[in-house]
N, C-alpha and C positions, 0 to 999 in steps of 0.2 A: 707265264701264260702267253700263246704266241698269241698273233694277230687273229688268227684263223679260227683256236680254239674258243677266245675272245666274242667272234663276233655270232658263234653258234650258239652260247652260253645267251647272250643278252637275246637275241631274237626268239629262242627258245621261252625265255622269260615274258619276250612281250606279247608271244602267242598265247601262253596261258592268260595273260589279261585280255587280250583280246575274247579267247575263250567264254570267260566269265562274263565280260562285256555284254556277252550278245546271248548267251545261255541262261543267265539266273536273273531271273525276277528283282525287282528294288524291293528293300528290306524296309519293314517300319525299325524305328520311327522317323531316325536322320535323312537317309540318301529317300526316301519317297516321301516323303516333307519337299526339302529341297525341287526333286523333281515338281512336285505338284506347282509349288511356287512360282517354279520356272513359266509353269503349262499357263499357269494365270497369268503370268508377266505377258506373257505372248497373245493370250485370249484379250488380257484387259488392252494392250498394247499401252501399259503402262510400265514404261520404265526405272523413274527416277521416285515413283513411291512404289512401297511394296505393299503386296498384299495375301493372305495365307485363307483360303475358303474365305475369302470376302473381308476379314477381319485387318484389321492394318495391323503388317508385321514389323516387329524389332527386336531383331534376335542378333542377325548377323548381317555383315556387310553386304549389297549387291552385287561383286563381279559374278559369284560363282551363277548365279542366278543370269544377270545377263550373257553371258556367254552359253550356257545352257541354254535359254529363251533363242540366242542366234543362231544356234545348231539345229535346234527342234524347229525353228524356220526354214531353216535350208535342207535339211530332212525327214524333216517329219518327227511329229508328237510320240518317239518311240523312247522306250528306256536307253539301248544304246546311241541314241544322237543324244539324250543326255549327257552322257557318259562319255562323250567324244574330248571334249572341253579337257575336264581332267584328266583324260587318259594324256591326252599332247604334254600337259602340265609333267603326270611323273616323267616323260620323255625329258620337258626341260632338266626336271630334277636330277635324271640320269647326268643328261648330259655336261650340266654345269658342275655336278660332283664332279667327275673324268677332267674337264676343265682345270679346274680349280686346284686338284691333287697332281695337273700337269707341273702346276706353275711351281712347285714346290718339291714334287719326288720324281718318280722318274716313270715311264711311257705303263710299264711293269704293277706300282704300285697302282696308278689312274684304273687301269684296266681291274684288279682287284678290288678296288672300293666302290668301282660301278656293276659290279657282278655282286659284291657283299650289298650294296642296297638294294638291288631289283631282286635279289633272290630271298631276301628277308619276308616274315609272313605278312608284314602289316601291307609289302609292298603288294604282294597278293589281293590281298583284302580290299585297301581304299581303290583299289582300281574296280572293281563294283560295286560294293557299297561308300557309294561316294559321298565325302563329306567336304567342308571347306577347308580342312587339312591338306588333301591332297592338292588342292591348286599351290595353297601355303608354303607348302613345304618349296615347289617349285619356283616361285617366287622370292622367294627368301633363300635359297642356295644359289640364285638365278645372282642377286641385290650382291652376295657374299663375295662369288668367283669375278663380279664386274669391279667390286670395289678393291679387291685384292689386288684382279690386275691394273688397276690405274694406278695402286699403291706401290707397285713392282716397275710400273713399265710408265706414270704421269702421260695417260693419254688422257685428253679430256673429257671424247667421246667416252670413254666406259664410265667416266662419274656420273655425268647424264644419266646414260643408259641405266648405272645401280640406282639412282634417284627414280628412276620409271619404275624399275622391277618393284623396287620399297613402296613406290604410290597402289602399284597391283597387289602389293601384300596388302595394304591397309585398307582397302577396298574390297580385300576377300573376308581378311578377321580381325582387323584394326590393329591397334598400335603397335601388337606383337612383331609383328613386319619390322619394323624400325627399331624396336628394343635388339632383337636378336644380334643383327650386325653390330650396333654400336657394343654390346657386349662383348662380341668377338672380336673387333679391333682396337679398343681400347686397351686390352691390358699388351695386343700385340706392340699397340705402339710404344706403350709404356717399357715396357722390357726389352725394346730396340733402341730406344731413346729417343725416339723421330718428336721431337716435341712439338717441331714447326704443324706436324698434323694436327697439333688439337687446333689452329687458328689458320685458316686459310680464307681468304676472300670467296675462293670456290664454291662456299656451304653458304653463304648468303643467296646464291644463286641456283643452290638448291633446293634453300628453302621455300625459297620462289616458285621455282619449277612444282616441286611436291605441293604448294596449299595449290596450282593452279592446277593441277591432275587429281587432286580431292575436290574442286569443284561441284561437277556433276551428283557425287556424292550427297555431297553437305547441301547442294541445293534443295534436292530432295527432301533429305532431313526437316529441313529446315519449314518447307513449304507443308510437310505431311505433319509434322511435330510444333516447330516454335512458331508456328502461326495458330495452332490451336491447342494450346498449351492444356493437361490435367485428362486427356484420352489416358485410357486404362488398359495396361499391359500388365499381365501377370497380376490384375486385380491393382498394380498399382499405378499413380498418376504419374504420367510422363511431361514434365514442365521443357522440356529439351532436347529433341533428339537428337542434337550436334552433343551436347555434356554427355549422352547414354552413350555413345559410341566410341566417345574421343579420350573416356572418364570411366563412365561406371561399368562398362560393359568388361572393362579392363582392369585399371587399376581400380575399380570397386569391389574386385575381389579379395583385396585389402584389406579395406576400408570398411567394408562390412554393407555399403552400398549395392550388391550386386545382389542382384533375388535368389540366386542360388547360393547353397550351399550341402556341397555331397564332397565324400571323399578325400577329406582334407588334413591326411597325414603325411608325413615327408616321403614317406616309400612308395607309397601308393601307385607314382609314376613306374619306378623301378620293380616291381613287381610285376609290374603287365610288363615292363619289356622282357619278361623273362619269356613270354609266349610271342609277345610283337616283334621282336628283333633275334627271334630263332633263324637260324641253326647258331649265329652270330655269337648272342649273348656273353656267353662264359671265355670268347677270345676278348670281347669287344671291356669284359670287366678288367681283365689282364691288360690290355695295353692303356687302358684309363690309368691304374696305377702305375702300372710300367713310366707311362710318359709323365706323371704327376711324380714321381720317386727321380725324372730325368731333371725336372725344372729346379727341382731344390737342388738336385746335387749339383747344377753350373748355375744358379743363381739369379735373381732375379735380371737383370742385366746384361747375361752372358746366354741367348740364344743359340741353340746351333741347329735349329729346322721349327718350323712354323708351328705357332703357340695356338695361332686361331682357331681349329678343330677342338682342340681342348678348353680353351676358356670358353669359349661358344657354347658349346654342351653341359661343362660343368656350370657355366652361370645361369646360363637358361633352364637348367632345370633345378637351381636354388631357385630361382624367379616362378617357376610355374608351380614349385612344391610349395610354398608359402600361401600358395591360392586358397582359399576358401571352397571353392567349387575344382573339381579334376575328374579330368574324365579319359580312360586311355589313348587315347588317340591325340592328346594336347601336347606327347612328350616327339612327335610323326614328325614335327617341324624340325629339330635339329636331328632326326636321323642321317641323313647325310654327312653329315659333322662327326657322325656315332662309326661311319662305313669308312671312312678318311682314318680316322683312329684306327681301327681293327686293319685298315687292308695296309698301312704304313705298320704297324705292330707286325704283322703275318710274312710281309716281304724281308721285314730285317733279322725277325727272329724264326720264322717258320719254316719260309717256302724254300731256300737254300740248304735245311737241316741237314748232315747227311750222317750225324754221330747224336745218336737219340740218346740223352742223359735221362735219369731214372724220372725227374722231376714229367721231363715230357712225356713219357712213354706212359706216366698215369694219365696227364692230361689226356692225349690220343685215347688211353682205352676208355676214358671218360666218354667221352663223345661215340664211340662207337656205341657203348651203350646204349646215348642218346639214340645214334640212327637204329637201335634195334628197335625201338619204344616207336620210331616215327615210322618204324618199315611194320611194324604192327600194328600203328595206326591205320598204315594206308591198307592194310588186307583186310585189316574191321568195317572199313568202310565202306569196300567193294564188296564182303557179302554180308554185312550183317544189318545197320539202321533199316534199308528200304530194301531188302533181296538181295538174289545178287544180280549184281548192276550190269551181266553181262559179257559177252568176250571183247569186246574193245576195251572197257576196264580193265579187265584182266589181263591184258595183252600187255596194256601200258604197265600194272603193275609188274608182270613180269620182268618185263622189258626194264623196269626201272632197277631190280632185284638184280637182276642180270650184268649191266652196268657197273651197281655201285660192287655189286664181288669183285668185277674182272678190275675195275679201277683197284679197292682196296689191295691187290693180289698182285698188282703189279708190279713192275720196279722202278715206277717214280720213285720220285724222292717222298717224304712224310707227310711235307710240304703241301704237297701238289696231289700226291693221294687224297686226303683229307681233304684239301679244299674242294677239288670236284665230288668227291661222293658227298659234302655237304650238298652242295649246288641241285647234285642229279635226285636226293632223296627229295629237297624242298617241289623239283620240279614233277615229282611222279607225284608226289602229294597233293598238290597244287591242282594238278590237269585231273586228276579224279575229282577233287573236290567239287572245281569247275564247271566240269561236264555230269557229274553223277550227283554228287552228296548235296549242293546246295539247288540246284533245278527240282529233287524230288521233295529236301525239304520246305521248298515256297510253295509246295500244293497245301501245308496246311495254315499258308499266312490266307485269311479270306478276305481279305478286301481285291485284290490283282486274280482270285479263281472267281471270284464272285462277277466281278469287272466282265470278264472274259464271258461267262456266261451269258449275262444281260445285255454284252456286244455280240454275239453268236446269234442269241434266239430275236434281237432287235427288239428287247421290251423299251418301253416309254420311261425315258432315265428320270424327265421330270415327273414322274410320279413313286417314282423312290424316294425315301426316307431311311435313317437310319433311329432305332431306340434303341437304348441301357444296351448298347455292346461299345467295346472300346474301339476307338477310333483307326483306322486305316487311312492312311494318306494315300495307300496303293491304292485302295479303291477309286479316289477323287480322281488319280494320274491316270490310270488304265481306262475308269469309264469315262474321261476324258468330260468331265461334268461336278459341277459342286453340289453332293448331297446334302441335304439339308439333317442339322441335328432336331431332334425331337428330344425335351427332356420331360417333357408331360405327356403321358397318355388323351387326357383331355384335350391336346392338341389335334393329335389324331383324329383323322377325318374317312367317311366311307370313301373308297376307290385308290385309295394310299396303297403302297407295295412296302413293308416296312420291314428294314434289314433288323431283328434282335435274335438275343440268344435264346434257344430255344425255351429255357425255361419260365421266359416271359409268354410263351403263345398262351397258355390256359386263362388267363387274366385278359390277353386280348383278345379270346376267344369269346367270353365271357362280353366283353363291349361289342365284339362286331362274329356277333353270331353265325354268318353265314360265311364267315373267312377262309379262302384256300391257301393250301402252302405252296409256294411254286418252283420253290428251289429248297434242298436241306444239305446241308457241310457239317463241316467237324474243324475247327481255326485252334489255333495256336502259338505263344506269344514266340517265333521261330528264334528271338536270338536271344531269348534267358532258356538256353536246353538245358535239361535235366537228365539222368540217365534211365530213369524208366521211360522218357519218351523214344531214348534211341534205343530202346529196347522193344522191337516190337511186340514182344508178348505183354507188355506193361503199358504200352501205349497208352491204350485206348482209357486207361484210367487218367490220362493227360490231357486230355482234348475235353473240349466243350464243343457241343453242337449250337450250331446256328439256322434261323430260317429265314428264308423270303416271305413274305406272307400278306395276299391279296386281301384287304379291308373290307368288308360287307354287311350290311346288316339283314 
């Protein structure tokens, strides 16, 4: 891949996020949680405690939050200044893959493994529905390429610098930040023999550095939690919030200390990367064994190219499959370690091919398959969930249809066919979903159409209420206001505007007799889809309606 085709690939990629950015609505529950958060950090101008609709939060770390809070300062309380914060992040993450696959393979492979992560689905996704993954992952490949290269080249500045990057990880999602590297360099050193690395004076002075960059953190903690010891989270008593973060939040998924527990079989990770690290996957399983069938046969001892991509990933996800609680997006952090694998696999076995043995030539039609399944996705999607979406849709889809033939049809090499029609199918996919399939599906999340509304016609926000409908964070973020929960009717008062579902009005019709409706929708839980929802003849059996509803007696 030259320079040139290189740089069209990644901008391309970062348009579609851009795209999404600024097109589709925040999704419940994570990325418009977070947001809301954010909008409070900034309203309360309280930074070093946290607080979620007034309630003191302890869930996750504060970067992502403050960085969001400083963006919607400097731009305004919109979803994409949100969304800014993380987007720069996967940028890091890009870039420190490229990096870091420098120091080890050659200009060729870097350029591959930053093209294999930006063009994978998940990269799609966390770049609008943003979670504390996506700063994570940045951070933590950031930690990796700084410590590798001081490990290659003993500058001192990049040790520092990995000590920063590891304090930003552990302030986005705690200790995982610090686990992941040590995982990855430990068996490297071990298998190179470097023994003098496990003892250096250096790491005293990082340790230093790292408790003085968790500071701000832990003050917080500290002042919000172990000053007022037995506050109730998740219903249970919090004696510490330095132990919740630094302990349970972590290794209490262990331990059985952690409030959650979902999920918690070994595959579980591996199963969703079958959708999250698409078009990728089925190279990315090939060169894991590939390079795992290379270490035993030269021995523990006997390196002949860098072991860190592989122990990295395979340790880290024994370490996250053990978890008690899992949720897909928890395996996001070592994908770049997953793109470093596949694009070193692709460069020495693939992209050079020029004599297809029978073994590949099934591979290949394998995957074509795949793009036929994905080039039918993308035509269902432009005319069938919401209509059809259109001729700019359709343009692109052609256009994408177009591409990946003349590519397949060409006379590259196998190699290089293959790679780009992966890349061109993720991105025609991508730019519809973007622009069409997820903007039309947020009309039926109601809390962000609701929002909109009641900032449109300028109703009186503090006289809204929400009862017995489930909660929207979109709502809180968009009407830029904390609604109040009602869980008693008896609370309810005349001149109340009360957001529930509609099959509560006759019961409050019944209390406040002279009650108007003032708004009525149709909501929908948008990311557990079903296929009679994407079906529109079936829809309307999926949906619940909701109402506005002016209190009167």
């Amino acid at each position: 891949m030259n320079k040139h085709s290189f740089l069209i690939l990644l901008a391309a990629c970062i348009g579609i996020y851009v795209v999404g950015a600024i097109m589709i609505p925040l999704m419940d529950i994570d990325a418009s949680q977070y947001a809301s958060i954010s909008r409070e950090m900034l309203e309360r101008n309280s930074y070093l405690q946290i607080f979620d609709l007034g309630k003191d939060y302890l869930d996750k770390p504060p970067m992502l939050f403050w960085l969001s809070a400083l963006s919607m300062k400097i731009f305004g309380v919109y979803d994409w200044a949100y969304r800014i914060p993380s987007l720069l992040f996967l940028g890091v993450a890009l870039y420190s893959t490229f990096k870091f696959t420098q120091l080890y393979y050659s200009n060729q492979t870097a350029r591959l493994a930053t093209i294999i992560l930006a063009s994978c689905q998940a990269f799609f996704l966390i770049a609008h529905d943003v979670r504390t993954d996506t700063i994570l992952m940045g951070w933590v490949i950031l930690s990796i390429y700084l410590l590798a290269k001081w490990a290659e080249q003993n500058n001192t500045r990049d040790f520092f610098l990995a000590i920063v990057a590891i304090a930003g990880g552990m302030m986005t999602k705690g200790p995982i930040a610090i686990v992941v590297p040590v995982l990855c360099f430990v068996p490297q050193w071990v298998s190179q023999q470097k023994w003098s690395f496990f003892i250096k004076p250096i790491y005293l002075l990082g340790i230093v550095l790292l408790a003085i960059l968790l500071v701000p953190m832990s003050w917080g903690l500290y002042q919000q939690y172990d000053l007022h010891p037995g506050k109730l989270i998740n219903n249970r008593p919090i004696e510490s919030g330095l132990k919740f973060y630094y302990w349970t939040q972590s290794f209490g998924r262990y331990t059985g200390e952690n409030f959650y527990h979902e999920m918690s079989y070994f595959t579980f990770l591996l199963e969703n990367m079958f959708w999250s690290f698409l078009p990728w996957i089925f190279v990315f399983l090939w060169a894991l064994a590939s390079k795992a069938f290379s270490i035993v046969k030269e021995g523990v001892f006997n390196p002949s190219a860098e072991r860190i991509s592989f122990f990295g990933f395979v340790l880290t996800y024994l370490v996250l499959s053990r978890s008690q609680a899992q949720l897909p997006h928890y395996i996001f952090v070592v994908f770049p370690l997953a793109a470093i694998l596949t694009a070193a696999h692709w460069e020495k076995v693939i992209w050079h091919q020029t004599s297809i043995s029978k073994g590949l030539r099934i591979f290949y039609g394998f995957h074509l398959f795949i793009f036929v399944i994905l080039l039918i996705i993308l035509a269902a999607v432009v005319f069938i969930p919401f209509g059809w979406a259109g001729w700019t849709a359709t343009i692109i889809g052609i256009i994408t249809l177009t591409f990946v033939l003349s590519t397949l049809l060409s006379k590259k090499l196998l190699g290089q066919k293959w790679f780009y029609a992966a890349v061109i199918i993720m991105l025609g996919v991508n730019s519809i979903m973007n622009s069409h399939f997820y903007p039309n599906l947020l009309q039926y999340q109601w809390g962000n159409q609701l929002a909109k509304v009641i900032n449109d016609k300028g109703w009186d926000k503090n006289k809204v209420v929400t009862y017995k409908i489930p909660n929207s964070n979109a709502f809180h973020f968009y009407g830029q206001h904390i609604f109040p929960f009602i869980q008693d009717s008896l609370q309810l008062k005349e001149g109340d505007w009360v957001v529930t579902d509609a099959k509560n009005n006759a019961d409050l019709k019944k209390q406040f007799p002279k009650s108007q409706i003032q708004y009525q929708g149709v909501r929908f839980h948008v990311t557990m889809l079903t296929l009679p929802f994407l079906n529109p003849a079936t829809r309307k059996e999926e949906l619940n309606a909701f109402s506005l509803m002016q209190l009167a007696k």
